[in-house]
C-alpha positions as CSV (number, residue, x, y, z in Angstrom):
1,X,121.8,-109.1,161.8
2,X,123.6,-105.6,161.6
3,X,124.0,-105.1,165.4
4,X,126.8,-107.9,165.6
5,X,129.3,-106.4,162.7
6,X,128.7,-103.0,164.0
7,X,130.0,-104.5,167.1
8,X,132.7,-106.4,165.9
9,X,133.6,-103.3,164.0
10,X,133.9,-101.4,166.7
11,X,135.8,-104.0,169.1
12,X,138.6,-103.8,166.1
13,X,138.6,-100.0,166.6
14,X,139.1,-100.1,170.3
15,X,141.7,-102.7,169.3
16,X,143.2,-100.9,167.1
17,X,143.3,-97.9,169.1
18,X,145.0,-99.6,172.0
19,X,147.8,-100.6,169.7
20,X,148.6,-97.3,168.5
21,X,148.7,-96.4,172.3
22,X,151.0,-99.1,173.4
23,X,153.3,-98.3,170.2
24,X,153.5,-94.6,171.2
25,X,153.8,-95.1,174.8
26,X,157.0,-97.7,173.8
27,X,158.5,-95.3,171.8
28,X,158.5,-92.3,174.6
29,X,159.7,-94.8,177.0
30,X,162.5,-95.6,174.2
31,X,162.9,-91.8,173.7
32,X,162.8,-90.8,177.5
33,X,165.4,-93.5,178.2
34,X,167.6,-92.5,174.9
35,X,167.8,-89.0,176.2
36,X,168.5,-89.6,180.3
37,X,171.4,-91.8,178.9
38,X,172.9,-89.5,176.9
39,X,172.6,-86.4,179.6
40,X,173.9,-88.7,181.9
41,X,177.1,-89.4,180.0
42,X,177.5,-85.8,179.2
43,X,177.1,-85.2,183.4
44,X,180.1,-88.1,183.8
45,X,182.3,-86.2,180.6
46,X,181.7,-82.9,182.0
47,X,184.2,-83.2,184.9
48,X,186.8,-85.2,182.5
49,X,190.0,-83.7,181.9
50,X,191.4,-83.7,178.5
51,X,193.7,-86.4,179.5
52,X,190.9,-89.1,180.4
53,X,188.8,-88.1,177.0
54,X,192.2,-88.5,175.3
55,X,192.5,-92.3,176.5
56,X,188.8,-93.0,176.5
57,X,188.6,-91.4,172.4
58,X,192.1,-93.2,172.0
59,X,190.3,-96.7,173.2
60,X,187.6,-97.1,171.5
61,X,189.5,-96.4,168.2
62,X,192.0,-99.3,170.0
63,X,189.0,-101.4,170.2
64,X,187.4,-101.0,166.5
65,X,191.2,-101.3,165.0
66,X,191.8,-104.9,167.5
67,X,188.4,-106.1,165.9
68,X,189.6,-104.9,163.0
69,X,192.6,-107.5,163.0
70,X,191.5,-109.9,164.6
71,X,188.6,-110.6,161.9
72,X,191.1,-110.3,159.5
73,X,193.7,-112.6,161.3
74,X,190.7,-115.3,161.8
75,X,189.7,-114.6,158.2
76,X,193.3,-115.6,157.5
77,X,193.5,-118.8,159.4
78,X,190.3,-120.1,158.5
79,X,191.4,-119.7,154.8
80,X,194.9,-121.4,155.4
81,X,192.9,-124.4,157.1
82,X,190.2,-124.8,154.6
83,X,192.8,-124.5,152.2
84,X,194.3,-128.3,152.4
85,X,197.5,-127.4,152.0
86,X,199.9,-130.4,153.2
87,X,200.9,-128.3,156.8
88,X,198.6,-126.0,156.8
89,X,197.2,-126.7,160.2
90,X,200.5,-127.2,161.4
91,X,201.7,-123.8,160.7
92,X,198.4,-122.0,162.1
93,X,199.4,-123.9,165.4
94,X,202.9,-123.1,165.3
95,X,201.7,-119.2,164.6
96,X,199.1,-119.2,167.2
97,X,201.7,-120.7,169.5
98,X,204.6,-118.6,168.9
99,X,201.8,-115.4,170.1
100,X,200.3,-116.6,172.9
101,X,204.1,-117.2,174.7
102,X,204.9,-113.7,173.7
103,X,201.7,-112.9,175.4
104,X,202.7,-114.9,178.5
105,X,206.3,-113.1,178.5
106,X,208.3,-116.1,177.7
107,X,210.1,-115.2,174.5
108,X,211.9,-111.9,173.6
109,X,210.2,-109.8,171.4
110,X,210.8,-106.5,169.0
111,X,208.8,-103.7,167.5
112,X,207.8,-100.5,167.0
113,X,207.0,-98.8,170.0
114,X,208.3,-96.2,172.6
115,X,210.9,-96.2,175.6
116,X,210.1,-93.9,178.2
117,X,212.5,-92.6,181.5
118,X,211.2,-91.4,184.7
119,X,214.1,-90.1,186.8
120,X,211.7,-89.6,190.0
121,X,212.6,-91.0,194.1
122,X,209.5,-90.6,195.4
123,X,207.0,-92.2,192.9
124,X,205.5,-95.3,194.4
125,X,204.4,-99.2,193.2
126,X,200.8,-97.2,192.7
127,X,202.6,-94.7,190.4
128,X,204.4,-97.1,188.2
129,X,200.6,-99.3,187.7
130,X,198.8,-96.4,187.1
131,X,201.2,-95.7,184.1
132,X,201.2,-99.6,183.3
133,X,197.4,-99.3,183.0
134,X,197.7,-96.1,180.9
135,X,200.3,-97.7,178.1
136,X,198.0,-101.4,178.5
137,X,194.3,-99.0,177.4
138,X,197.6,-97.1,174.7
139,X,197.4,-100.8,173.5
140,X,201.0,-102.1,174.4
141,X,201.5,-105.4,173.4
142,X,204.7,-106.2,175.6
143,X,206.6,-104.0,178.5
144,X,209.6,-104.1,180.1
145,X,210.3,-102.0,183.4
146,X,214.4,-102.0,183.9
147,X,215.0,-105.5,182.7
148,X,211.7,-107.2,183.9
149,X,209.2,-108.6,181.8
150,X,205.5,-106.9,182.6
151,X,202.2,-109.0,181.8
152,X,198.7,-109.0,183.1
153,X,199.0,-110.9,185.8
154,X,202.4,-109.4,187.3
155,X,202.4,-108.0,190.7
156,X,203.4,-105.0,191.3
157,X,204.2,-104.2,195.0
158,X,205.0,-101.5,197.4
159,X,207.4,-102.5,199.9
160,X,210.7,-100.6,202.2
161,X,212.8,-101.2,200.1
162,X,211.1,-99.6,197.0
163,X,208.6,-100.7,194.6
164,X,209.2,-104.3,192.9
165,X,207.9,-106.2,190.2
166,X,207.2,-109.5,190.6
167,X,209.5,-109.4,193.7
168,X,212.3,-107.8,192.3
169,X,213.0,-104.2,193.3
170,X,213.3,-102.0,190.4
171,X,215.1,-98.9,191.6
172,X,214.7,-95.4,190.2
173,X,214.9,-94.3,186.8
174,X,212.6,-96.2,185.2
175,X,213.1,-97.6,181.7
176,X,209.7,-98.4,180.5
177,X,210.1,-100.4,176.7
178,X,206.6,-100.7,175.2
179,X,206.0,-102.4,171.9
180,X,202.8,-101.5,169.8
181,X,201.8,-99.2,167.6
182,X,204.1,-96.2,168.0
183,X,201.8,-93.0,166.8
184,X,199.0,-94.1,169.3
185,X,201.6,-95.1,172.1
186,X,203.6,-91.7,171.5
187,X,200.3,-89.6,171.9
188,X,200.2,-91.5,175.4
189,X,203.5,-91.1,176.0
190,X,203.5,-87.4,175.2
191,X,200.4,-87.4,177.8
192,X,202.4,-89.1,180.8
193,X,205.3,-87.3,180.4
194,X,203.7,-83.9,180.8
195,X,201.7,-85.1,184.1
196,X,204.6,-86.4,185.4
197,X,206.8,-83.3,184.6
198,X,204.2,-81.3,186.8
199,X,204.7,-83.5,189.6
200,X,206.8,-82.1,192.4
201,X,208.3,-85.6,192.9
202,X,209.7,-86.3,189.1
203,X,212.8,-85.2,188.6
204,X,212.6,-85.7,184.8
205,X,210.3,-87.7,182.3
206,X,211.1,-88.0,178.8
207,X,210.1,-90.5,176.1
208,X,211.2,-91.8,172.8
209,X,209.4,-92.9,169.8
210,X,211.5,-95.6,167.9
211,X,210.9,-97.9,164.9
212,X,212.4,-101.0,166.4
213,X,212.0,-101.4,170.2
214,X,214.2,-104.7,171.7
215,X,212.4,-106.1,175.4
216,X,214.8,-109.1,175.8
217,X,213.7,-109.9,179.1
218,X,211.2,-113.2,179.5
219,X,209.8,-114.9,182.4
220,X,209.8,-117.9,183.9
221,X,207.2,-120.5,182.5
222,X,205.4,-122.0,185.8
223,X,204.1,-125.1,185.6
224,X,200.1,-125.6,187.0
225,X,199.8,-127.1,190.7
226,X,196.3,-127.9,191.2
227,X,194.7,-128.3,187.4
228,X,195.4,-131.8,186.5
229,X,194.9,-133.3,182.7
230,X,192.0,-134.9,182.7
């Protein structure tokens, strides 16, 4: 009668001990794997200049701050909707509306921001995206490049008669307007500027912070081709 607890006892040990195993081998795998990806982004920051860990430090506080608002700008809405206030609805739509075509480009906009001049012959349609991209991870919210509106989307082309934006040439200086938050867009700014000044083709490069930055320019609503209302 003893013989089959003792060995039910024992199967529960073995058990048991084959558990703890598993658990510790999980949690060196977990371990092992926690501490190749953190030497492996060390490797990749190692060779950054102080530039790039500028931008990449600068976006992630971007990000957090954009999640930031945009809870709080949902948080908003959802209150004015539940609220059942006689237009309620009617002005969230007429908000949400009046964004997304400043989004698009298709209404002049103002705000703080930065203006910033590149006097330079020799830059090219590579040049002027690579400092697009730069203000775009600054977290611009609209640009203007000598008159033209600038949205994703945009193209920006090299051709022989100079660079162009959305087939328009836009001859050297460049006036780059930029609306969004001026202290983070200054620190890029400040950035650009300085790697421009130390390039042989660039003439000049200089930048402004101001508190009320006009971009008149809009572009041209276009209507769809191929999606149909179904």
């Amino acid at each position: 009668m003893s013989a089959r607890p003792e060995a039910a006892r024992r199967r529960s040990i073995r058990v048991r001990g084959i558990s703890v195993w598993l658990i510790a081998l999980l949690v060196a795998l977990v371990a092992t794997i926690q501490i190749r990806s953190q030497a492996e982004v060390e490797r990749s920051l190692v060779g950054a200049d102080a530039t790039s860990l500028a931008f990449l430090i600068d976006d992630l506080h971007r990000a957090n701050d954009s999640l930031a608002v945009e809870k709080s700008d949902l948080g908003n809405q959802r209150a004015k909707l539940e609220s059942g206030q006689t237009g309620a609805a009617d002005q969230v739509l007429t908000d949400e509306a009046s964004r997304l075509r400043a989004i698009e480009g298709l209404t002049p906009v103002h705000g703080p921001g930065v203006v910033i001049v590149i006097d330079a012959s020799g830059l090219t349609a590579l040049d002027l995206q690579d400092a697009l991209n730069n203000l775009a991870a600054g977290g611009a919210e609209a640009v203007d490049v000598n008159d033209r509106r600038v949205i994703m989307g945009v193209p920006v082309y090299q051709t022989n008669g100079g660079v162009t934006i959305d087939s328009a040439i836009v001859m050297p200086p460049w006036t780059i307007s930029v609306i969004g938050d001026a202290n983070r867009l200054g620190v890029v700014a400040d950035l650009m500027t300085q790697q421009l000044r130390a390039d042989r083709r660039v003439r000049a490069a200089t930048y402004r912070v101001e508190a009320d930055v006009a971009i008149r320019s809009v572009l041209t609503e276009k209507p769809f081709v191929y999606a149909v209302a179904s």
